[in-house]
C-alpha positions in Angstrom: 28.6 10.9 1.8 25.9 9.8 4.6 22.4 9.6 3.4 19.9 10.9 5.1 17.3 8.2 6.9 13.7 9.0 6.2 11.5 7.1 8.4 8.2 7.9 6.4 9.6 6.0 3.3 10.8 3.3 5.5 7.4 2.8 7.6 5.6 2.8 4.8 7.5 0.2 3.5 8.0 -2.1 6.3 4.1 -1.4 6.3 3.3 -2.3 2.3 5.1 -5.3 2.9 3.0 -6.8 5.6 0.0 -5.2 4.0 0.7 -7.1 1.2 1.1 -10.6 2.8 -2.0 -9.7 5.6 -3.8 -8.9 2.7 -3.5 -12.9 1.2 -4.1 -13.8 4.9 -7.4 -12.1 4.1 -8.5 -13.1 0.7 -7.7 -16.8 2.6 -10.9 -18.8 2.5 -10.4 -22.0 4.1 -7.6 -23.7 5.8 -6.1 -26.0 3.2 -3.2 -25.0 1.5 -2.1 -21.4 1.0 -2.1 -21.6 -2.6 -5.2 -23.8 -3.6 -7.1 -21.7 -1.2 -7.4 -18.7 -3.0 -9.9 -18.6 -6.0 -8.9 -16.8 -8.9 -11.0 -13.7 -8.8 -9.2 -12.9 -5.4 -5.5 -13.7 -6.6 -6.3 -10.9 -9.2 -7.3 -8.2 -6.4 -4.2 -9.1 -4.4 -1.7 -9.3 -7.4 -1.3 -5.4 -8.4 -1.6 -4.8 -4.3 2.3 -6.2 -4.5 4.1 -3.5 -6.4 3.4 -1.4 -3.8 6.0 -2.4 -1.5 8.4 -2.6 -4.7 7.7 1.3 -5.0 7.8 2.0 -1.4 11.2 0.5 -1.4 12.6 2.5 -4.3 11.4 5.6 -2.4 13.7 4.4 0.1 16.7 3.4 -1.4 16.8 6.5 -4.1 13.8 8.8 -2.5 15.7 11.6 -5.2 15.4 9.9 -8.3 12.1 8.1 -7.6 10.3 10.6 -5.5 8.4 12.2 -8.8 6.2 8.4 -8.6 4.6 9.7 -5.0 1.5 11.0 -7.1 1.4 7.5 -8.8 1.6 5.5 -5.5 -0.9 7.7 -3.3 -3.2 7.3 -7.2 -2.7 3.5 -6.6 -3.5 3.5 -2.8 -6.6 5.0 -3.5 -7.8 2.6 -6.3 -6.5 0.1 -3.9 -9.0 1.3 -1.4 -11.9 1.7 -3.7 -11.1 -2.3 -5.4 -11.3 -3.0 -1.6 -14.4 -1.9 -0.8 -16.2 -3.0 -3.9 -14.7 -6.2 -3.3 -15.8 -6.1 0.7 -19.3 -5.1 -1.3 -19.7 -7.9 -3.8 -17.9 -10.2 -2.4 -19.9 -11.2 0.6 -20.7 -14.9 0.3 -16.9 -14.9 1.0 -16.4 -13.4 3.9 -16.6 -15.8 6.9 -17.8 -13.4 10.1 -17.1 -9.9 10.7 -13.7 -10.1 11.3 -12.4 -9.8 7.7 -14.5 -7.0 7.4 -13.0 -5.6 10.2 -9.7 -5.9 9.4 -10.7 -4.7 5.7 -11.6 -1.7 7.1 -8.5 -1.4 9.1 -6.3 -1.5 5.7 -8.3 1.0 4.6 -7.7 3.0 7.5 -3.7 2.3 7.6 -3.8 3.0 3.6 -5.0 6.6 4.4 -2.0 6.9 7.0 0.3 6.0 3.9 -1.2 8.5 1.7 -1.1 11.0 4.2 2.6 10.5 5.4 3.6 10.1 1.2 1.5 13.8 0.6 3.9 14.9 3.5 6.8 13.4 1.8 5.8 15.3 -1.9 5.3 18.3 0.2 8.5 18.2 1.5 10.2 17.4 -1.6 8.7 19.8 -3.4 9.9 22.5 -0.9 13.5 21.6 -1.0 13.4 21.7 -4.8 12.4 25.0 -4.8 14.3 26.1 -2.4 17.2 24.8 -4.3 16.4 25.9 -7.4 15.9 29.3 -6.3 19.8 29.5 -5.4 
């Protein structure tokens, strides 16, 4: 039996992933080494931020059994979002230039583009459930 290729999951995972390191990148505030660079505060913004390509690639490999966790994941992308813009807000003495503002905002902006293609996904899921259970 072939499965079936979705390219949302798989975007969104190939995107979590490099969210996830370009996220460190960010929280980065000088050029010594990568991991005495990072204070703690920043290390425990960016930790949670890495199950979400974990749960991206379970909706990949097994989108069936673990597509009932989309409303967990697009819950998590939104606190994500909100964690990063309080942090952008209280956080300023850390932020070196506009830049990493900019590019905050971009995450933010490519985090709503994952929502929106996971609401797509639920969507869809819940519309072939029904349609096979009303067989």
């Amino acid at each position: 039996m072939i499965k079936k290729f979705r390219l949302v999951p798989a975007s969104v995972f190939i995107f979590d992933c490099s969210r996830f390191f370009f996220l460190l990148k960010l929280l980065q505030l000088n050029s010594g080494p990568f991991i005495g660079s990072i204070h703690l505060p920043l290390v425990m913004y960016a930790s949670p931020n890495a199950l979400f390509p974990l749960m991206s690639l379970f909706l990949l490999i097994r989108f069936d059994v673990s597509g009932a966790y989309i409303p967990l994941y697009i819950t998590g992308k939104i606190l994500a979002m909100l964690c990063l813009a309080v942090w952008m807000f209280f956080a300023l003495e850390y932020i070196f230039g506009a830049d990493k503002i900019m590019w905050a905002v971009f995450l933010c902006a490519a985090d709503l583009g994952t929502i929106m293609g996971m609401a797509t996904q639920k969507i869809n899921r819940q519309e072939t459930t029904n349609t096979e259970g009303g067989r």
